[in-house]
C-alpha positions as CSV (number, residue, x, y, z in Angstrom):
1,X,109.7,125.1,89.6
2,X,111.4,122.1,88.2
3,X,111.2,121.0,84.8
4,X,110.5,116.4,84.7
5,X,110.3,114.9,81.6
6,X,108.0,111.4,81.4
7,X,107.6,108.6,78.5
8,X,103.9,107.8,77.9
9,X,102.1,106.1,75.2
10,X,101.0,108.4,72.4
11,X,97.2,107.5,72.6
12,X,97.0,107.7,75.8
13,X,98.9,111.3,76.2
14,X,95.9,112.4,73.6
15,X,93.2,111.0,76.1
16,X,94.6,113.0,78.4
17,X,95.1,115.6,76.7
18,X,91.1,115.7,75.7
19,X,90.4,114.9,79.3
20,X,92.3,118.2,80.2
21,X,90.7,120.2,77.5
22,X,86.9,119.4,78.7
23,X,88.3,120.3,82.3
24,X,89.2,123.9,80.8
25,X,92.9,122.6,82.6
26,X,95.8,121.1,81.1
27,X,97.9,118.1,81.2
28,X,100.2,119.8,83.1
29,X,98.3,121.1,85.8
30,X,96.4,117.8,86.1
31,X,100.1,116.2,86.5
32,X,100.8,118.9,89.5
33,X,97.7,118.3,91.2
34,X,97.6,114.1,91.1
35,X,101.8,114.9,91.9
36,X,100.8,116.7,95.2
37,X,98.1,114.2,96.2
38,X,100.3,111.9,96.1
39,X,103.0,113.1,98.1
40,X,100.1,113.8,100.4
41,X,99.2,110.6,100.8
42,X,102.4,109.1,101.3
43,X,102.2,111.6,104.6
44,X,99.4,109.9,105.5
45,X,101.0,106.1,105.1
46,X,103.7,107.8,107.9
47,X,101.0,109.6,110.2
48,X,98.8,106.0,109.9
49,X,102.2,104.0,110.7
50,X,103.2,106.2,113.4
51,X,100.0,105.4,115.0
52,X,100.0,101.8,114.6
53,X,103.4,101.8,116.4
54,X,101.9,104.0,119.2
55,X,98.9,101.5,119.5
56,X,101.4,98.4,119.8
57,X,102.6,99.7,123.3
58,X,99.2,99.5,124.5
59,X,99.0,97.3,127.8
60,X,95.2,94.9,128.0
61,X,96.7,93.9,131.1
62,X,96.8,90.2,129.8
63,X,96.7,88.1,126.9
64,X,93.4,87.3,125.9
65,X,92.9,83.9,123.8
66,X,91.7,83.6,120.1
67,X,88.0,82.9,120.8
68,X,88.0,86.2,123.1
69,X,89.6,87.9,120.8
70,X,86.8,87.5,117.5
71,X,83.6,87.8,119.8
72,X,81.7,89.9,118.8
């Protein structure tokens, strides 16, 4: 495991801290866990952009005009 150091204000590095402590956690492990959710989500950006890219190459067979397109 690799060691990062972060800058924080001190108030709000106590807040956390107390946070931690009700959770029976710590700061630490709270760090790892929002860490990994957020390099999950940034999968998810790629998965979601991916299928927006497939979804461009879709074919309607023509070009429909604006007031087709917002009925509803």
């Amino acid at each position: 495991m690799k060691n990062v150091t972060l800058s924080a204000d001190e108030d709000l590095i106590e807040k956390a801290r107390t946070i931690a402590r009700v959770r029976r956690t710590t700061l630490n492990a709270e760090f790892r866990e929002r860490l990994a959710r957020f390099a999950a989500n940034e999968g998810s950006v790629h998965n979601f952009d991916a299928m927006m890219n497939e979804l461009r190459q879709v074919n309607a067979g023509r070009k429909f005009s604006r007031e087709e397109m917002n009925e509803r």
